[in-house]
N, C-alpha and C positions, 0 to 999 in steps of 0.2 A: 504494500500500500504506500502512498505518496506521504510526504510528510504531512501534518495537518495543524492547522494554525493554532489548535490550542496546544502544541506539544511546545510552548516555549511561556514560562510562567507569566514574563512578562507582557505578553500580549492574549492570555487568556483572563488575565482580571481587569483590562481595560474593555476586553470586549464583553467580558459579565457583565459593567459598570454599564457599556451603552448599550446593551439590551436589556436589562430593568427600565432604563429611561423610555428606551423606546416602546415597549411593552405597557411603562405608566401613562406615557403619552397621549396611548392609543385607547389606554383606558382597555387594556388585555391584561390576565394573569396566568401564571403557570398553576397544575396541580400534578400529585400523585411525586415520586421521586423515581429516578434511574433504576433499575431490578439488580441485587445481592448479586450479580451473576459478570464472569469476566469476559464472556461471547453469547451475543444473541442477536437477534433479526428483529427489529422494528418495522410495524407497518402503519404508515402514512397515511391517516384515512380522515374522511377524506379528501381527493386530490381534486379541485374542482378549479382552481384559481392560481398564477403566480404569489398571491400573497402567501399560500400557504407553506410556502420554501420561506417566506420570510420570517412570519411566526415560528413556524418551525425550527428553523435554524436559531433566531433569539432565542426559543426555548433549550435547545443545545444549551446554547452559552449560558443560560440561567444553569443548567444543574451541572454544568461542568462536561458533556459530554463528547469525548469526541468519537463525533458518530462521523460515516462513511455512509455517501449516500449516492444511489445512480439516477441518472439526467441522461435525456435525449442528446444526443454528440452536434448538436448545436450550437446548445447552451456555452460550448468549449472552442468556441471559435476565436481566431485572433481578435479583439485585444484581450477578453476576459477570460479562458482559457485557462491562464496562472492562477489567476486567484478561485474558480470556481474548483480547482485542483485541489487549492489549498484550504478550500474552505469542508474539502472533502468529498469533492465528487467525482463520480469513476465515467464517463464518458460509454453510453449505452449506442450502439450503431445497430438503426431498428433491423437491417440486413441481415445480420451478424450476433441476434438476443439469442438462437438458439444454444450457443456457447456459452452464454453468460453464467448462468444456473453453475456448471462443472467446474468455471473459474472460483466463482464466490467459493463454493464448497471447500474446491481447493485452500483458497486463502486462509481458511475459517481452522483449516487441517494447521497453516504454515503460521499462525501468530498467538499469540498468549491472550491477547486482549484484541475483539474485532468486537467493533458496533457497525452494524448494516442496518441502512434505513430504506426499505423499496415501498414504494405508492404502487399497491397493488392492481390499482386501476389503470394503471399505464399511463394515464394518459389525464390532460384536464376537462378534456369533452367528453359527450354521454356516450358513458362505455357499457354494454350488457351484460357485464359479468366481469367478477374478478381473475384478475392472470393469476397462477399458481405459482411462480417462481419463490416466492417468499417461502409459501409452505416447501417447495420442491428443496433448496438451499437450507432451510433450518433441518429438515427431514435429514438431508443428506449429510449435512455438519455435524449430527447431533446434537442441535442447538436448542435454548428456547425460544417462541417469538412473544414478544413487547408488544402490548396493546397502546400505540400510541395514537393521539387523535385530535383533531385541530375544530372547536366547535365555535362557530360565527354566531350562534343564537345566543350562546353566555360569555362567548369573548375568551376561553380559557385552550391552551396549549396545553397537553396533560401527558401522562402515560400511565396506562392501566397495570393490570396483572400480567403476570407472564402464563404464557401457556405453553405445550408442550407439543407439536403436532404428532397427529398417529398417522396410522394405515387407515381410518376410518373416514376420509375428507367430509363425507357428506355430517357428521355428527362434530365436527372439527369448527366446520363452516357455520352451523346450526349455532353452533358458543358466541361466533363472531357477531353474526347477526343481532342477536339478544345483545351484544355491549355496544354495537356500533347504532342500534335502533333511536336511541335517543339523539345522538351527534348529527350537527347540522351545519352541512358545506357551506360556502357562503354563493354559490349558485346550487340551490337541492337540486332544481330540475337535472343539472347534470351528472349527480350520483348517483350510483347502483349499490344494493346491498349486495353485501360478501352473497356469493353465489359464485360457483367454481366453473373455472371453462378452462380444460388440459392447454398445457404449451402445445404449441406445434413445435 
């Protein structure tokens, strides 16, 4: 994994400092705390809007994490490229996702401490069904996933429970639904409930 901007003291408590600010600003709060755990997979729910990368990532800087997250390979284009890097994003080529899943595993195999953060919807427009790669990657790593989640109606960046995925997706997906029922994108019309659709 790339270096990541909070791995240097000094510039991970300034950017704590200005994302409380900004977070007060906006009149948002964080809830819940990061999970006992030194690898696991967070899921971005959900994905309706660029602001949600923004909260989202404030909310990082608030509990101190440095999460690793993947973004469509545009967002990585010259000039901002570096910093989306550094701010921990892995460059997704929509071409090219079939691969993705076998990598993260891998990674998850090669480091002591990995936080993965994938928006299971792919995407910010109305998607019919959640991609599986989160489940597919924690499954494969052994990992837990992070119920994380960004709700527009109470203003609050949060992260839930952890859970454990099985072999049973359909009873898996059925947990998600129940915790993400309440959570409110800031375009609804655009979100789908957890509901599973295999990678190709």
């Amino acid at each position: 994994m790339n270096r990541h901007v909070l791995d240097t003291w000094l510039i991970r408590e300034p950017l704590r400092l200005a994302a409380i600010v900004l977070l007060c600003v906006t009149r948002w709060r964080v809830e819940g705390r990061p999970p006992d755990a030194r690898k696991y997979v967070v899921i971005a729910a959900p994905h309706t809007s660029n602001w949600d990368f923004v909260f989202g990532l404030a909310a990082s800087f608030v509990f101190r994490m440095r999460v690793f997250w993947l973004g469509k390979h545009t967002l990585f284009r010259w000039p901002f490229g570096g910093i989306m890097r550094w701010l921990g994003g892995i460059s997704v080529h929509r071409g090219r996702a079939h691969l993705l899943p076998r990598q993260c595993i891998q990674a998850f195999h090669e480091h002591d401490r990995l936080v993965l953060a994938i928006p299971p919807e792919g995407t910010r427009g109305a998607a019919r069904a959640w991609k599986m790669g989160f489940h597919t990657i924690a499954k494969g790593a052994g990992v837990p996933i992070a119920l994380g989640y960004i709700d527009y109606r109470r203003r609050v960046a949060g992260l839930g429970p952890l859970m454990t995925p099985t072999e049973d997706i359909e009873s898996d997906m059925a947990k998600l639904r129940e915790f993400y029922a309440g959570v409110t994108g800031k375009y609804p019309e655009k979100a789908c409930e957890p509901r599973a659709v295999p990678e190709d």
